[in-house]
C-alpha positions in Angstrom: 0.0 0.0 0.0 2.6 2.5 0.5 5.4 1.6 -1.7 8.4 3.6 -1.7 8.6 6.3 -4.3 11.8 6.0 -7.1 14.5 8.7 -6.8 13.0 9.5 -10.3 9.5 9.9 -9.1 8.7 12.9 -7.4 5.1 14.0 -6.9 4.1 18.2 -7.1 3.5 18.6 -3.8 7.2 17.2 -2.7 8.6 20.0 -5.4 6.7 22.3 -4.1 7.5 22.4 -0.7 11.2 22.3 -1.7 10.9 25.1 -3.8 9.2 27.1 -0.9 10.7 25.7 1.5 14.2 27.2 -0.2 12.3 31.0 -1.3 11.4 31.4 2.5 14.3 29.4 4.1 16.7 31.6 3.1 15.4 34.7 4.1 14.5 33.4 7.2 18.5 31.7 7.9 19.6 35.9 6.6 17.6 37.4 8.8 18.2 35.1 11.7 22.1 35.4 10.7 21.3 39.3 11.0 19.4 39.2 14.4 22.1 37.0 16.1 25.3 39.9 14.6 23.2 42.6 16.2 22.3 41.3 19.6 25.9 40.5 19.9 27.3 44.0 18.8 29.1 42.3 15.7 27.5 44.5 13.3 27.0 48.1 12.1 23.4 48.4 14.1 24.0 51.0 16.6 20.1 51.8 17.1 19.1 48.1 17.3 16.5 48.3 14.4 18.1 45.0 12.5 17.1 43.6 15.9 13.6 44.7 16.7 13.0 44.6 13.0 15.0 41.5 12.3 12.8 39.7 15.2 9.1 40.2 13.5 10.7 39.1 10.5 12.0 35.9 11.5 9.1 34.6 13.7 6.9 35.4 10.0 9.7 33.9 7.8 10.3 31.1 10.3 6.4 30.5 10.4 6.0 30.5 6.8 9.4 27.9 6.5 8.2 25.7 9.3 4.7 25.4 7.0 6.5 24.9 3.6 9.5 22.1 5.1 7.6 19.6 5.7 5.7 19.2 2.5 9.5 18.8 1.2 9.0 15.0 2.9 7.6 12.0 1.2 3.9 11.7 2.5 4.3 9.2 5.3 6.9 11.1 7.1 4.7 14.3 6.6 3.2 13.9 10.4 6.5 13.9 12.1 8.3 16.6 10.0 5.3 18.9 10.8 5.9 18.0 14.4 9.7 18.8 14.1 9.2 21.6 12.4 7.6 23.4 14.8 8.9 22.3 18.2 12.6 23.6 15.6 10.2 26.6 15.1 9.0 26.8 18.4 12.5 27.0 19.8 14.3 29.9 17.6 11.3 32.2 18.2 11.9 31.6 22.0 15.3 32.3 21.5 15.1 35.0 19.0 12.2 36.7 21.2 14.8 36.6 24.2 17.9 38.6 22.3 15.1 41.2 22.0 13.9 41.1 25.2 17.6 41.2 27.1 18.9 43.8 24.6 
């Protein structure tokens, strides 16, 4: 009943979610990247707005990335990437929330 795909044989919805999953992933890792260089005084952000910003940003682009990554899987492991995703998800806004919130 659910017989492995081929390598060869990919269905839309797999392509899909890799496509989007790339678009919004890599916003997402730039302005995480961004946020983490300006909570730690690395970068040319004297003001802080990369960080306040940078912050509202991620947790949309991380939303959007923890959505589109798990439609990247083959259908039976669907379930548990959505689950990983978002605990993953789940744990950078927590973290990303708190460089804001100790600046």
């Amino acid at each position: 009943m659910n017989e492995p795909l081929s390598p060869t044989k990919w269905p839309a919805s797999r392509i899909v979610g890799v496509v989007l999953t790339v678009v919004v992933g890599v916003p997402f890792l730039w302005v995480l990247i961004s946020v983490i260089v300006s909570r730690l005084h690395f970068g040319p952000d004297p003001h802080g707005y990369v960080l306040i910003f940078g912050t509202f940003a991620c947790l949309i682009f991380g939303l959007l990335t923890a959505l589109a990554l798990p439609w990247a899987f083959p259908q039976s492991a669907r379930p548990r990437a959505f689950v990983w995703s978002f605990v993953g998800y789940a744990v950078i806004a927590v973290a990303v929330i708190a460089m804001l919130l100790t600046a």
